[in-house]
MARTI-512079 format. One record per atom (N, C-alpha, C): residue in one letter; x, z, y negated. Coordinates in steps of 0.05 Angstrom, whole numbers, plus 32768, in hexadecimal, padded with zeros to 4 digits. Atoms other than C-alpha are relative to their C-alpha. Layout:
aXZY...
//
This chain:
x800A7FE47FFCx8C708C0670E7x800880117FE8x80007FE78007x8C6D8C3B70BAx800380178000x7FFB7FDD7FF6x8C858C8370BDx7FFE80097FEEx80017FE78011x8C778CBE70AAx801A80147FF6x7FF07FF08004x8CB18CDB70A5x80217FF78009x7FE180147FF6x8D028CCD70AAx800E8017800Bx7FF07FF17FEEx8D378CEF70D1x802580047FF5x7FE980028008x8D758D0D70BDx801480178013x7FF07FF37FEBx8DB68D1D70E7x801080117FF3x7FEC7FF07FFCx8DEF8D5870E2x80107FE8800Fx7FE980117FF6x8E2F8D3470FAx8007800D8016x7FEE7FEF7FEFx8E5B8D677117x7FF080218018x80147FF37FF3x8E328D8B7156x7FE37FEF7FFFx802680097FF9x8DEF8D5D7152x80097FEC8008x7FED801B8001x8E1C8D13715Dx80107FFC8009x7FDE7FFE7FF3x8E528D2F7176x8003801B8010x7FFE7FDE7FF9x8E5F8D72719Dx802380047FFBx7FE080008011x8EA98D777170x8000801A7FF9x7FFA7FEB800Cx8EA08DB9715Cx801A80158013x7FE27FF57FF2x8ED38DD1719Ax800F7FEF7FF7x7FF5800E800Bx8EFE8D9F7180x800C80097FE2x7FF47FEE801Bx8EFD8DC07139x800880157FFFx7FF37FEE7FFCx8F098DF97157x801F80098006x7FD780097FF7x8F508DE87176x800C7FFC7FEBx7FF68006801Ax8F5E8DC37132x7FFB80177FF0x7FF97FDE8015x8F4C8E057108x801480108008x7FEB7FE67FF0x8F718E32713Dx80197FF77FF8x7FE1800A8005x8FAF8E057133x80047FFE7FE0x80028003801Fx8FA18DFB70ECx800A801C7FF1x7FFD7FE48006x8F9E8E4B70E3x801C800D800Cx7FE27FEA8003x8FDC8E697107x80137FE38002x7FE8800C8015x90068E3470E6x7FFD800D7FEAx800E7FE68016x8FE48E5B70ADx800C801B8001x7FFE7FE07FFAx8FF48E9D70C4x7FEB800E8003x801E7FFB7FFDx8FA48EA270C7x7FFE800F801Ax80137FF37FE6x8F808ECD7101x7FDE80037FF4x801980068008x8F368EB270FEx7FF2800A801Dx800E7FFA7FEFx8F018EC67128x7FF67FEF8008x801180158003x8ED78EA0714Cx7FE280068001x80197FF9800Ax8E988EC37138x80047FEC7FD8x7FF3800D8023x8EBD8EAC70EBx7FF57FE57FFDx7FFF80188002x8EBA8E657103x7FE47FFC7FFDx801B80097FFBx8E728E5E711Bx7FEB800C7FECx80147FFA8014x8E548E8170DEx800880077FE5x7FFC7FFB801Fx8E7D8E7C70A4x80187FDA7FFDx7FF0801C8008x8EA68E3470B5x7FF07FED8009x801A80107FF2x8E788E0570DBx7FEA80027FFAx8020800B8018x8E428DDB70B5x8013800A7FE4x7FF37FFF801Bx8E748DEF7079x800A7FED7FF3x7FED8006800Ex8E948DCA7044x801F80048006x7FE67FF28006x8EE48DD0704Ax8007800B7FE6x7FFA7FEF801Ex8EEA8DD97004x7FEF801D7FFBx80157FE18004x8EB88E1B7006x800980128015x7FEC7FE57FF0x8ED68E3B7049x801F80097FFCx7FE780068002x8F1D8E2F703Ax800880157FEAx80017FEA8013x8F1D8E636FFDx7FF68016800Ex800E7FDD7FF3x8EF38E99702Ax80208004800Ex7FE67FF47FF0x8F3A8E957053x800F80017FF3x7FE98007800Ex8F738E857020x7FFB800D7FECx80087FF68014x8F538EA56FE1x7FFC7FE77FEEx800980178020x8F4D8E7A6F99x80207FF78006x7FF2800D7FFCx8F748E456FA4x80047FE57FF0x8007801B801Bx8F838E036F74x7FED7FEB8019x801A80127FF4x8F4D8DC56F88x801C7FEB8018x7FE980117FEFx8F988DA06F9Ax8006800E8017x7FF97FEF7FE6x8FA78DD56FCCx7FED7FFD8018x80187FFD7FE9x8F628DDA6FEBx7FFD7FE9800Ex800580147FEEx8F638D926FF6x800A7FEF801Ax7FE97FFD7FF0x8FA88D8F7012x7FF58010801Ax80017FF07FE3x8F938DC37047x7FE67FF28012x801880097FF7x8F4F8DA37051x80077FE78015x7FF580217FF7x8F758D567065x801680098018x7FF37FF77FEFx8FA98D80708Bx7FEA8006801Dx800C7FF97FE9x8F768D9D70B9x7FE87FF2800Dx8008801C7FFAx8F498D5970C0x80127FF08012x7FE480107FF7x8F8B8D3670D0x7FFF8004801Fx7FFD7FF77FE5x8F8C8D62710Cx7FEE7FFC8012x801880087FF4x8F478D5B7121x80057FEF8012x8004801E7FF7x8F418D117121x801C7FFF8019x7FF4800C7FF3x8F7D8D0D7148x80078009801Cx7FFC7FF77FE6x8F708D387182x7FD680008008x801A80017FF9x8F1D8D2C7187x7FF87FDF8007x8003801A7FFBx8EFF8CEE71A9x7FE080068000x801F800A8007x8EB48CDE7191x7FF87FF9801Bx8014800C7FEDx8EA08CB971CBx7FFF80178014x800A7FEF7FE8x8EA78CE971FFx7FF980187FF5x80087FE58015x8E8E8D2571CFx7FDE7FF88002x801D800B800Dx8E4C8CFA71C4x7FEC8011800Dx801A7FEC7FFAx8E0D8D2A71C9x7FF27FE68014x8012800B7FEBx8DE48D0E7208x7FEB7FED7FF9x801E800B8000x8DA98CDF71FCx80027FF07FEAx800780158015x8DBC8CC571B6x80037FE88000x8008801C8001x8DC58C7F71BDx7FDB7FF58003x801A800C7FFEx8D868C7871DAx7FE980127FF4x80127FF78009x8D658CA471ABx80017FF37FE9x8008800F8019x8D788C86716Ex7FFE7FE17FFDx8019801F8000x8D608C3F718Ax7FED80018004x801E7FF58004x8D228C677193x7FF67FFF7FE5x80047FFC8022x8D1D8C77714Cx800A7FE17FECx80048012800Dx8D328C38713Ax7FF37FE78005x801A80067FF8x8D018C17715Ex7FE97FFE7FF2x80187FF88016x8CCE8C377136x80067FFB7FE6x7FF6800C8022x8CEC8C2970F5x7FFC80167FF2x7FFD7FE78016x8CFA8C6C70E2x80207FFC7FF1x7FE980018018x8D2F8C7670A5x800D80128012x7FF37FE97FF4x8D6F8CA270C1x80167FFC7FEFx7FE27FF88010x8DA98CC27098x8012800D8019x7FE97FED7FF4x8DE68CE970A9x8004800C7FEAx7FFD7FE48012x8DED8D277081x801080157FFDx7FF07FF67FFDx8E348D45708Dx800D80127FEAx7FF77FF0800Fx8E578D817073x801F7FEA8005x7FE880127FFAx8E988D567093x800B7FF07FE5x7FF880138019x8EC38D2C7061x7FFD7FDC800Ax800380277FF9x8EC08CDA7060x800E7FFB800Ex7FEC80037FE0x8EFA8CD97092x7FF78004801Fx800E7FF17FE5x8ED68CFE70C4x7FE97FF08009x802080197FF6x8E978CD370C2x80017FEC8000x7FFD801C7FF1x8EB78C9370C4x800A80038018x7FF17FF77FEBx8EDC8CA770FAx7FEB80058020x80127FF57FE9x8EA38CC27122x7FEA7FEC8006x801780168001x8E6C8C8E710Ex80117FE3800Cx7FF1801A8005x8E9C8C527114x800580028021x7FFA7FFB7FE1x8EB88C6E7161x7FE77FFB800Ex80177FFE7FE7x8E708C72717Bx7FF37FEF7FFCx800C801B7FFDx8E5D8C2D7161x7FDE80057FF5x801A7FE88007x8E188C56713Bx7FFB7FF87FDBx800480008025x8E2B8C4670EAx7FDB7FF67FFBx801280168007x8DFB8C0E70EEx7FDB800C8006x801B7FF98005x8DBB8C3670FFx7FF380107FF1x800A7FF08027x8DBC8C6770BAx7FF87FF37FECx800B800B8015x8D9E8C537082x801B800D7FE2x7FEA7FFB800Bx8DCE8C83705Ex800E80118011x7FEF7FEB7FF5x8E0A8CA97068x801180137FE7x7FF17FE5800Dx8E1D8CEF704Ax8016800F7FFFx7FEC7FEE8004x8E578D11703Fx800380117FF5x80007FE5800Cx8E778D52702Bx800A7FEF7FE3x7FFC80128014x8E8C8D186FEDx7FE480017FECx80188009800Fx8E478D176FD3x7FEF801D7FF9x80167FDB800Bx8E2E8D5E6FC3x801780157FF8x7FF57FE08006x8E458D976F99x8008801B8009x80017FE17FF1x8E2E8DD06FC3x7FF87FF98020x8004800D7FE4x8E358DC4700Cx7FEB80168014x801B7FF17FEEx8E038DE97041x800A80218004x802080037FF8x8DE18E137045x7FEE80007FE3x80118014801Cx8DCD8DFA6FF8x7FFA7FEB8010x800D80107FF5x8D9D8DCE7009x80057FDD7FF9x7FF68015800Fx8DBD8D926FDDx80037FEF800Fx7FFA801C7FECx8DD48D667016x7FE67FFC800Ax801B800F7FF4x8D8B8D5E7035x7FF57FF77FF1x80168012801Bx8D658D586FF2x80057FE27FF6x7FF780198005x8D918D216FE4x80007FE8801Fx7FFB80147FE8x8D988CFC7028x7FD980038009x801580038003x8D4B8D057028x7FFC7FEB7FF3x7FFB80118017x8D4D8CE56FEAx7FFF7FDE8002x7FF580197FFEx8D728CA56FFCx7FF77FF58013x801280017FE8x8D438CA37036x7FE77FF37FF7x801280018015x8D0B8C9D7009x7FE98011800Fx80117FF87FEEx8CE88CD3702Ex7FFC80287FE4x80027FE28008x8CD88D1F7005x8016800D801Dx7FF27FF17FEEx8CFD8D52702Ex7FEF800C801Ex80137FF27FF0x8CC18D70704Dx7FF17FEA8018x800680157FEFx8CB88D29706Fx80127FFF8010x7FE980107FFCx8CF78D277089x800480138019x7FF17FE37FF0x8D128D4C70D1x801E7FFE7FFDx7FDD7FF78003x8D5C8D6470D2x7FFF800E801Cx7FF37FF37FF2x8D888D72710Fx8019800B7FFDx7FE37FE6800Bx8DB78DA57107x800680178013x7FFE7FF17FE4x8DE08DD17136x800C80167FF0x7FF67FEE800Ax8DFF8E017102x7FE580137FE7x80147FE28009x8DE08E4570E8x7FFE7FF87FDEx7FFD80018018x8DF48E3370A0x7FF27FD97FF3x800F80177FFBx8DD68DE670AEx7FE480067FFCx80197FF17FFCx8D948E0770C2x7FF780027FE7x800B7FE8801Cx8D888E307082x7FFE7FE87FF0x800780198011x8D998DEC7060x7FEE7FF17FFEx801880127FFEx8D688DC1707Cx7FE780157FF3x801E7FEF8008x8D318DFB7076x80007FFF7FE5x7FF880038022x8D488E04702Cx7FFA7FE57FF1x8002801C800Fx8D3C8DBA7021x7FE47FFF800Ax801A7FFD7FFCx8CF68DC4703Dx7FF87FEC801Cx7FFE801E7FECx8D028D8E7080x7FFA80158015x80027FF57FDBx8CF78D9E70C7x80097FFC8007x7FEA7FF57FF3x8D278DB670EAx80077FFF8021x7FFB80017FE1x8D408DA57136x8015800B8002x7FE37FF47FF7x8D7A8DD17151x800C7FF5801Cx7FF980097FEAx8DA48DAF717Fx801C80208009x7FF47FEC7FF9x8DCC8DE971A8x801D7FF3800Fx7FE080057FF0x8E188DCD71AEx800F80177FEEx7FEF7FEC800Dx8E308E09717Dx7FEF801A8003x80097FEA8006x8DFB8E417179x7FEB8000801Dx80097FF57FF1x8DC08E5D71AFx7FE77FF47FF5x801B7FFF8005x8D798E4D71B2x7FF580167FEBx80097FE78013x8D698E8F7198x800E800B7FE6x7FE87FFE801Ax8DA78E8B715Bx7FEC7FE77FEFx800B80148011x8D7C8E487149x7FE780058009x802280018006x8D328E6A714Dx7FFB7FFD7FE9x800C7FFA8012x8D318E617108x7FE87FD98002x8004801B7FF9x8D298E127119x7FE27FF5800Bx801880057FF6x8CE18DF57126x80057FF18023x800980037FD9x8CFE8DD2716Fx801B80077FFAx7FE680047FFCx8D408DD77193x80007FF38017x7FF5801A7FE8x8D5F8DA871C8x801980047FFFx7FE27FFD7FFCx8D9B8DA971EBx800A7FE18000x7FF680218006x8DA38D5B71E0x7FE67FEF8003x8011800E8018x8D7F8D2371C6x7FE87FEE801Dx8012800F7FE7x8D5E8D0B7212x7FEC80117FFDx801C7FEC8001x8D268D437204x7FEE7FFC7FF2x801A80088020x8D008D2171CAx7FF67FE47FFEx801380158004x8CD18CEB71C2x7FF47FFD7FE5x7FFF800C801Dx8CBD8CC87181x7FE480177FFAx80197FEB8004x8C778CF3718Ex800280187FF8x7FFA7FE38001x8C938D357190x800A7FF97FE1x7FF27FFB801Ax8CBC8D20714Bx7FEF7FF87FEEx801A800D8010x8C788D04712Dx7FED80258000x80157FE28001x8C518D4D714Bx8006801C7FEBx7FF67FF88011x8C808D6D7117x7FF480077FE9x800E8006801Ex8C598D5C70DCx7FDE80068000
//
């Protein structure tokens, strides 16, 4: 079979519903800090981010050794209080043996670091149905620069504008659109109406059929 088009995931919120999870780990992360963050802060200036690009909005100009230090410090914490399997967004298993059924191409397209997405892909037993996998390792300018889709497009062998993207963060969103893809908002971090910018939204992955992701185009 042939497709028209390939599919590319968000990790953290489309794969996983982890983002309460990073929340606990930031909160603890921060007043060890001496930090007081909001959680308006989190959901639209840390989530779908880079660490290396939020981590300066809170700390100021910081050396690249510092930022990374704080970055591995507050991963550390994550991983070791979040469990993948019982986090897993509803429906995906049996959506992406839908899609691989059809013999569509699928990435992973994470702002997350390589720790985080072995960790997450490897727990839910999932590596093996990407074609590639993305990291915050592999791009300069993390989202909502559009760099991580163009490229995981790319390695897809699909244009961007072929390609859909699920994404649950506001700064995700803007990325995919920016890369010219179509856009699904899954709602484990933001509102239907926070992700109208998004051509569909779904609250998990039992709501979609290979048709609906074909009527896209």
């Amino acid at each position: 079979m042939q497709n028209r088009f390939g599919v590319i995931f968000d990790m953290d919120g489309v794969l996983v519903h982890s983002n309460p999870t990073h929340k606990k780990a930031l909160k603890a992360f921060f007043e060890k800090h001496d930090k007081e963050i909001t959680d308006e802060f989190l959901h639209n200036e840390v989530f779908g981010r880079t660490n290396k690009e939020w981590i300066p909005d809170v700390f100021g100009d910081l050396p690249v050794h510092t930022i990374n230090e704080m970055a591995n410090e507050k991963e550390k914490v994550f991983r070791e209080i979040f469990n993948p399997v019982e986090a897993m967004v509803p429906g995906l298993k049996i959506f992406l043996n839908m899609l691989f059924d059809n013999e569509v191409k699928l990435a992973v397209a994470t702002s997350a670091p390589v720790e985080n997405a072995d960790f997450v892909l490897s727990a839910l037993s999932i590596r093996d149905y990407f074609d590639v996998i993305l990291d915050s390792s592999h791009v300069k300018e993390g989202k909502p620069e559009p760099e991580i889709y163009l490229k995981a497009a790319e390695a897809i062998g699909f244009p961007a504008k072929k390609c859909i993207v699920f994404e649950d963060s506001l700064s995700g969103v803007e990325s995919a659109i920016r890369a010219g893809a179509k856009v699904i908002g899954v709602t484990t971090t933001h509102t239907p109406e926070e992700l109208s910018d998004c051509d569909k939204v779904i609250d998990n992955f039992h709501e979609l059929s290979y048709q609906e992701l074909a009527s896209l185009f």
